[in-house]
N, C-alpha and C positions, 0 to 999 in steps of 0.2 A: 151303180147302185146308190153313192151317194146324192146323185143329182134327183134320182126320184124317189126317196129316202123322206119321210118328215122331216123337218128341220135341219137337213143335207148330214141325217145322221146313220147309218148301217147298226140297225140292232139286230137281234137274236131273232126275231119274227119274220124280218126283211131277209135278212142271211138264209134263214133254211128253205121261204119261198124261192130264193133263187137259184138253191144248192137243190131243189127238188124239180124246179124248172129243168139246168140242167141236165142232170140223169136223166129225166124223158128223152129229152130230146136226144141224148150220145146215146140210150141204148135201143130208141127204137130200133125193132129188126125190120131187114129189111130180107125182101123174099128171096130164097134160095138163087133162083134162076135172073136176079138182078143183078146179072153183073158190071152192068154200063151203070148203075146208081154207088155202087162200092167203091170203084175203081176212079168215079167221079168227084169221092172226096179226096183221093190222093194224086190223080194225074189231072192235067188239062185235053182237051181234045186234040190237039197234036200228038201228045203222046199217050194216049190210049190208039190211036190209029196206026200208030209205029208195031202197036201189038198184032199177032195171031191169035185169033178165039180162043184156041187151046189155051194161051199164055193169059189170053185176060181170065177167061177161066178160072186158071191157074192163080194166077196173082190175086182173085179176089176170093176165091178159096182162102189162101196165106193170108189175107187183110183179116178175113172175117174170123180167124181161129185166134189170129193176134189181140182183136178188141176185144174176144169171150176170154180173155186169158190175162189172171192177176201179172204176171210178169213173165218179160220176155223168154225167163227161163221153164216157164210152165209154155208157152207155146210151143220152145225147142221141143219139149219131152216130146208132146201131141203130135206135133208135124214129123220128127224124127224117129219115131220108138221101135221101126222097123230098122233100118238102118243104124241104129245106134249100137246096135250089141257085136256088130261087125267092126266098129272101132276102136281105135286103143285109148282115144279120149272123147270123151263124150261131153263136150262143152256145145249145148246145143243153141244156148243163147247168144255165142260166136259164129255160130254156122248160119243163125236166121240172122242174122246182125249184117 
């Protein structure tokens, strides 16, 4: 930001244009049935190929609840709420972890 900054300087104008950049672009959605584009910012093509449909599926299901989700432990609750009252600890941020 500094180098294209007026006078190599980050002000409060500069800063928000690029804290609003950002946020576009991390929260574009991407379409439900996308799941080779999800799974593409976490794995490389080797190992999305190592996957089953079901598991990629699966895995970008778990990707896409984790980025709508202020913190790991609001994920657990979401991904777990069924299974969680069957157990005797309910640390769900440890179990997606």
């Amino acid at each position: 930001m500094a180098t294209l900054s007026s006078g190599g300087r980050i002000t409060t104008p500069v800063l928000m244009d690029e804290l609003g950049r950002l946020k576009a672009a991390w929260s574009t959605p991407l379409a439900d049935g996308d799941h080779d584009a999800v799974l593409a910012t976490v794995l490389n093509d080797q190992a999305r190929e190592k996957l089953d449909l079901f598991d990629q599926a699966q895995l970008a299901f778990v990707i896409r609840i984790c980025r709508e989700s202020a913190t790991l432990s609001e994920a657990g609750r979401k991904l777990f709420a069924a299974t969680r009252e069957n157990r005797k600890t309910a640390n769900d941020a440890d179990r997606l972890r």
